[in-house]
C-alpha positions in Angstrom: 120.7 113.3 82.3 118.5 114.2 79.3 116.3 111.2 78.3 114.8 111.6 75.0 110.9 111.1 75.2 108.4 109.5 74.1 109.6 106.0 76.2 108.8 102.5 75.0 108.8 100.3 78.4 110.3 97.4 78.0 109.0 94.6 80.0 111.2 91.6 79.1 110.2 88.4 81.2 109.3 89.8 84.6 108.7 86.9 87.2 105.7 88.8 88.9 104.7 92.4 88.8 107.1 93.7 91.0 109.8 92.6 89.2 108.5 95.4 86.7 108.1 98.1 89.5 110.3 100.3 87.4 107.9 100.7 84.2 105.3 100.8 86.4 106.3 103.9 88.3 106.9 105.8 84.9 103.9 104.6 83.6 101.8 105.8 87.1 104.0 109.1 87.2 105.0 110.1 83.6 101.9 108.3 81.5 102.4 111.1 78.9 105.8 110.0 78.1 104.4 105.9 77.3 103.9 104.9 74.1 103.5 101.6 75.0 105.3 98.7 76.3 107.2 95.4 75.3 107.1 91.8 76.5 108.3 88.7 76.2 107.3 85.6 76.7 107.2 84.1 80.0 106.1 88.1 80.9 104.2 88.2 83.9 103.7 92.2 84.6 101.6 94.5 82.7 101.2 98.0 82.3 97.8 97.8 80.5 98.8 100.1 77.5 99.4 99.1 74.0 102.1 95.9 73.7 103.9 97.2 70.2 106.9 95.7 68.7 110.0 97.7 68.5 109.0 99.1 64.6 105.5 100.2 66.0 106.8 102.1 68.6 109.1 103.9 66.5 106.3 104.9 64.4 104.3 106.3 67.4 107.5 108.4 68.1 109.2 106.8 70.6 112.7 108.0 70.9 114.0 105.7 74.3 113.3 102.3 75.2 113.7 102.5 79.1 114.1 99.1 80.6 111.9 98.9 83.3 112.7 95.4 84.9 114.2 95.6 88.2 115.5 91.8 88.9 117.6 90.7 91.6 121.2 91.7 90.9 120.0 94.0 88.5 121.6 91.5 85.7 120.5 91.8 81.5 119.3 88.7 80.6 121.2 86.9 77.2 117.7 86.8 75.6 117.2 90.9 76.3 120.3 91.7 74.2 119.1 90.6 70.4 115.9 92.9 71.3 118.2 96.2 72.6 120.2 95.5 69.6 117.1 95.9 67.7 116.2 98.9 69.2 119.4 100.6 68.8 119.4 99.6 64.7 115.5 101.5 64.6 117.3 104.5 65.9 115.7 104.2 69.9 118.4 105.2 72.4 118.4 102.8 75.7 118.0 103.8 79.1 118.2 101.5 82.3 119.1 101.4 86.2 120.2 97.8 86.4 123.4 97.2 88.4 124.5 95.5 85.0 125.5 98.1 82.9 124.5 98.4 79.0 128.2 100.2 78.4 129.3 97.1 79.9 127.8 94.8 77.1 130.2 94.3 74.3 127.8 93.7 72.0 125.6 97.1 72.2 128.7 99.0 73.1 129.6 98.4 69.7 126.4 98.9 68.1 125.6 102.1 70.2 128.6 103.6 68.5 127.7 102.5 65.0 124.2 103.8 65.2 124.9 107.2 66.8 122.3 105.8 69.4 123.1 106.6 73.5 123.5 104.1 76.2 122.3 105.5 79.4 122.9 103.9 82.4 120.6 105.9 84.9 122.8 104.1 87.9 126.4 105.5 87.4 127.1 107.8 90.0 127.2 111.2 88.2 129.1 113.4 91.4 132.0 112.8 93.3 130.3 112.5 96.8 131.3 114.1 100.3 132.1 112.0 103.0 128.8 112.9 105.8 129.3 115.4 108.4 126.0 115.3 110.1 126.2 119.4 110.6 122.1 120.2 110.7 120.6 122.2 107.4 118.5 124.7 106.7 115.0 123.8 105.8 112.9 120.6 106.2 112.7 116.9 105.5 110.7 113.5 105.2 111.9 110.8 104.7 109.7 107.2 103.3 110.6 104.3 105.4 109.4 101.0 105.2 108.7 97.8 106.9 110.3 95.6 103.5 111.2 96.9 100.2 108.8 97.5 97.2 106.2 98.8 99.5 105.3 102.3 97.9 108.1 104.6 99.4 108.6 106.2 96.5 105.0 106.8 95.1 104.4 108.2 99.3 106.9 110.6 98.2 105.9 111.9 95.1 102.2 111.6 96.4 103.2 114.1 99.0 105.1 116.2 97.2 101.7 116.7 94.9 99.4 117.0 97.6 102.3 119.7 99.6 102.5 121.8 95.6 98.6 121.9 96.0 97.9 123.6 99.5 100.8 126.0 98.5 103.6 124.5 100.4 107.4 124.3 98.9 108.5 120.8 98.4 110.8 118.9 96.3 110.8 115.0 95.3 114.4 114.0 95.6 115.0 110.7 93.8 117.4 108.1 95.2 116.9 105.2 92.8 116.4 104.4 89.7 112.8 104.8 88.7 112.8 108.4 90.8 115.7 109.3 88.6 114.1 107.9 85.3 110.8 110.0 86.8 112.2 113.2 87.1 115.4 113.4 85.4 118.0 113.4 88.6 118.7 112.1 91.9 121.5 109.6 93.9 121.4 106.3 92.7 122.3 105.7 96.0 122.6 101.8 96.1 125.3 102.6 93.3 127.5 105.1 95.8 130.3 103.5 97.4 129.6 102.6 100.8 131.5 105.5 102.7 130.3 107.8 101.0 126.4 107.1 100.7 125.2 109.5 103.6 127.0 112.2 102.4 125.6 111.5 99.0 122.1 112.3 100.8 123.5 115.6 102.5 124.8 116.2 99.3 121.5 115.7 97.4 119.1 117.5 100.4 121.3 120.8 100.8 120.5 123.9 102.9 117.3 125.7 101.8 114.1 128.2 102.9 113.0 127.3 106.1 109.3 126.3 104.8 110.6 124.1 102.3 110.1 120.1 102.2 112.7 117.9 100.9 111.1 114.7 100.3 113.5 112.0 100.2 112.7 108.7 98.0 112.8 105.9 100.6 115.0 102.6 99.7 115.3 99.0 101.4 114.1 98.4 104.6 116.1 98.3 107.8 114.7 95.0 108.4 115.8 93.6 105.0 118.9 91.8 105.5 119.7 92.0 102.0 118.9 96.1 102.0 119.2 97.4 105.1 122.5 99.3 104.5 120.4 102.0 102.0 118.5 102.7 104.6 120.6 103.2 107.2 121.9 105.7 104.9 119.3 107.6 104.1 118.4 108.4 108.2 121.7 109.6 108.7 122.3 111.8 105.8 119.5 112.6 105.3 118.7 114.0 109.1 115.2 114.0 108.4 112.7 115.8 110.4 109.5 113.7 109.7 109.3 109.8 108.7 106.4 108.5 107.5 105.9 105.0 107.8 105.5 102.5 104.9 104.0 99.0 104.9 102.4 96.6 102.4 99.5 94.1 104.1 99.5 91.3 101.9 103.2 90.3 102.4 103.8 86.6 103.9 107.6 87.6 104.5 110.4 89.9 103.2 110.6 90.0 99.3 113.3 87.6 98.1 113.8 86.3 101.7 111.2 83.7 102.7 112.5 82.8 105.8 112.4 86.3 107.5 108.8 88.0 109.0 107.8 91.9 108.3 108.4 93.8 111.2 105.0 95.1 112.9 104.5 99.2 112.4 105.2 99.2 116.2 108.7 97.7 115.5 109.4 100.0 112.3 107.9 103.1 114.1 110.8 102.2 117.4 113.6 101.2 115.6 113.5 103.8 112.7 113.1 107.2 114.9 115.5 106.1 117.4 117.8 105.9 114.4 116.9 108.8 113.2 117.5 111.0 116.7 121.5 110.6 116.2 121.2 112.9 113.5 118.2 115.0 114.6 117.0 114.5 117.8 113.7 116.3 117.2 112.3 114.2 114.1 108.8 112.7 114.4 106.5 110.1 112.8 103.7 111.5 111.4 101.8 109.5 109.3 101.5 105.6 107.9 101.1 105.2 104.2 99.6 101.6 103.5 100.0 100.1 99.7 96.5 98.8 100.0 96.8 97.7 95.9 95.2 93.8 96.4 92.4 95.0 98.9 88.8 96.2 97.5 88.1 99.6 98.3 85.8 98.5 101.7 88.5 96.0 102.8 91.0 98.9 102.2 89.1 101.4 104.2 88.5 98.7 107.1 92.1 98.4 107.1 93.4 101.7 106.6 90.9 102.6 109.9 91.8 99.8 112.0 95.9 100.8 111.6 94.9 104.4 112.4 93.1 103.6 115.8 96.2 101.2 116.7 98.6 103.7 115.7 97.1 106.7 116.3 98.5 108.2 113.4 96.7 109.9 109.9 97.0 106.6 107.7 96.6 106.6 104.3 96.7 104.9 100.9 98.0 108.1 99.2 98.3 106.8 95.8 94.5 105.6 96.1 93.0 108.4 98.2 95.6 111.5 98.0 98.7 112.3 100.5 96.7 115.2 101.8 95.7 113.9 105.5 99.5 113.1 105.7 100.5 116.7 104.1 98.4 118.5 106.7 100.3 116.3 109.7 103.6 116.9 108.1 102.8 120.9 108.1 
């Protein structure tokens, strides 16, 4: 996957900021590649960088418009399509990791091929994945997990990997959804894989290597999400990691999208997660809690972040606020 850069982020007519979770992770982790971003009304997410209409951005020298909603079902709205056929006619090529794909849309099919301008759909399996075998690999691995989803798995990962590149250590971000893939340019769009086949998808991904090096693996779903739970599953198994850092967002009155279920306590996570995770490799460990600590002030954070560490007697950490290197120095 080659995505031509700079991006213009389109927004659409995100419910809440989460919905946008996508543009917001390229915006947090690629800001160089933003020109801006586009919205709609009814829009209620925001990247705070320059809203530019589609003729702006192509002055600025945006070259893909990466749609970075992420709504349940993954579906492209009716009212999205007059504003991708748009961008296709000002010569902007279209990237996207819904479950809807754009080659599936008649209408920018057809203009895709007039203009000369790509359709990338960043959630079509690009591999023909092995069934898992569950033989142990060479090298190391951590693995994000989480008590629901959207609670910063993936920027725990890519925090770490930073903080592990900065004290010398050899790691690797390994992207298993679609904003890791639109980050960094590959991965397992592993909710995409066909079911059979999604651990070995993960072996596949986190191959043999040195013995010192880190494989961070992206974390997806939660296994307490009854909607998700299946990715995650998936991920523990094939990926046979040797380290799991827990994941948990404190603001949360119940699962995302499912108001009738609680968020496990980290106790419960911690429990259900590494005994999961001994099938595979019996001597895995938790080493660290990573707290999205995003609506607390920065005393009520560090009250917080304190309180969870003498409970849990574990190094616990906002990484994307303070650093990942407390949880780097556990996992080495």
């Amino acid at each position: 996957m080659l995505l031509k850069t700079p991006y213009l982020l389109f927004l659409g007519d995100a419910a809440d900021p989460l919905a946008a979770k996508v543009a917001q992770g390229v915006k947090d982790w690629r800001p160089d590649y933003c020109v801006g971003q586009f919205s709609q009304n009814g829009c209620n997410a925001d990247m705070h960088i320059d809203e530019l209409s589609i003729a702006q951005a192509v002055e600025r020298g945006a070259k893909t418009l990466v749609v970075g909603v992420a709504n349940r079902g993954g579906v492209i709205s009716e009212s999205w399509i007059s504003v991708f056929e748009d961008a296709l006619n000002a010569g902007l090529d279209i990237a996207s990791g819904l479950h809807n794909l754009l080659i599936d849309e008649p209408r920018l099919k057809a203009l895709s091929e007039q203009t000369g301008r790509a359709l990338i759909d960043v959630r079509v399996p690009q591999h023909q994945y092995p069934i898992a075998n569950g033989v142990k690999r060479t090298g190391k691995r951590c693995l994000a997990v989480g008590t629901d989803c959207s609670v910063g798995k993936m920027y725990t990962a890519l925090a770490l990997e930073k903080s592990l590149k900065k004290q010398g250590t050899s790691a690797t971000f390994r992207a298993t959804g679609q904003t890791g893939i639109l980050i960094t340019g590959n991965g397992v769009p592993l909710d995409a894989v066909v079911a059979d086949f999604m651990a070995g998808s993960i072996e596949w991904l986190t191959p043999d290597n040195k013995a010192d090096h880190w494989d961070l693996i992206e974390g997806q779903g939660s296994l307490f999400h009854a909607s998700y739970s299946g990715v995650t599953l998936a991920l523990i198994h094939g990926g046979a990691p040797d380290a799991l850092i827990l994941c948990h967002e404190p603001t949360r009155e119940h699962m995302r999208g499912l108001p009738d279920y609680a968020l496990p306590s980290l106790e419960q996570l911690r429990d259900t997660a590494l005994n999961l995770a001994h099938v595979v490799n019996p001597d895995c460990k938790v080493i660290g809690i990573s707290v999205n600590t995003a609506a607390l002030s920065d005393d009520d954070a560090k009250v917080l972040l304190n309180d969870i560490e003498a409970k849990m007697g574990l190094p616990t950490v906002d990484p994307f606020r303070d650093s990942a290197d407390r949880l780097a120095q556990a996992l080495v």
